[in-house]
C-alpha positions, 0 to 999 in steps of 0.5 A: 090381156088378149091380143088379137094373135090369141084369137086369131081372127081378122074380124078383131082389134082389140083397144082400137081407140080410147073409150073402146074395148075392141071392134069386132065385124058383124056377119054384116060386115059392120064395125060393132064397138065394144065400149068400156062402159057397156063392158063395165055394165055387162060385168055389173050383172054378170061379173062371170064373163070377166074372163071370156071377152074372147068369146063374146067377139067371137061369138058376133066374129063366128056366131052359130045363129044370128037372131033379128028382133020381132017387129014390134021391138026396138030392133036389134039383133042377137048372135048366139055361140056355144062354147062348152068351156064355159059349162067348166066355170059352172055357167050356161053353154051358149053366149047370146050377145045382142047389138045394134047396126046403126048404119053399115059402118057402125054398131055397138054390143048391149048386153050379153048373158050366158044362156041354156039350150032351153031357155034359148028356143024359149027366149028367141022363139018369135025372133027372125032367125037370119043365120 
C-alpha cells in the first residue's frame, strides 16, 4: 500500500475516512476524493491501472494540463500527466483523470484512462485548456 512519504506531496492522504481511497487537492485547491467505488469502477474497465494510484493523485496534485469541458457538456474537468513508465507496462504515455468540483470544498474523480499524445489533441481539442 502507498503511503503519503512514498509520494511525497502534501496535496495527498491516502485512506482519510471510510468509503475513500485518498483526497488529493486540485490546481484549485479543492478537496477531490477518490471513492472505493469509483476506484473499483475505474479498475472494472482498466484493471491496468492497479498498480498506478500514485499517479492518478498525482496527476490531479501536479497535472501538465488541466482541461474544462466545452459548454454544451456537464462540466467537468480533465488533468492530463505523462509518465513514460507507463509505456514499460505496455500502456499510453499520458494519464487523463477527469473529475468534478461541486463546490470550492468539495470534488470527486470520474474516471481516468491511459491515453496517447494523439488521441489527447483529438479528444480535448474543443475543451478550455486552463493550465
Amino acid at each position: 500500500m502507498l503511503t503519503t512519504r512514498e509520494l511525497s506531496i502534501d496535496k495527498i492522504t491516502l485512506h482519510p475516512r471510510a468509503g475513500i481511497v485518498a483526497m488529493v487537492a486540485s490546481v484549485n485547491d479543492v478537496p477531490i476524493r477518490l471513492t472505493e467505488e469509483r476506484w473499483r469502477h475505474i479498475l472494472e474497465y482498466h484493471s491496468e491501472l492497479a498498480k498506478h494510484l500514485d499517479k492518478v493523485l498525482l496527476t490531479i496534485a501536479m497535472p501538465d494540463t488541466v482541461f474544462r469541458s466545452p459548454r454544451d457538456v456537464k462540466e467537468n474537468l480533465a488533468a492530463v500527466k505523462k509518465f513514460t513508465e507507463l509505456v514499460q507496462d505496455k500502456l499510453a504515455e499520458y494519464l487523463a483523470v477527469h473529475y468534478r468540483e461541486l463546490s470550492d470544498k468539495d470534488g470527486f474523480i470520474l474516471t481516468v484512462f491511459p491515453i496517447s499524445a494523439e488521441r489527447l489533441r483529438k479528444r480535448y481539442g474543443l475543451w478550455r485548456r486552463l493550465k
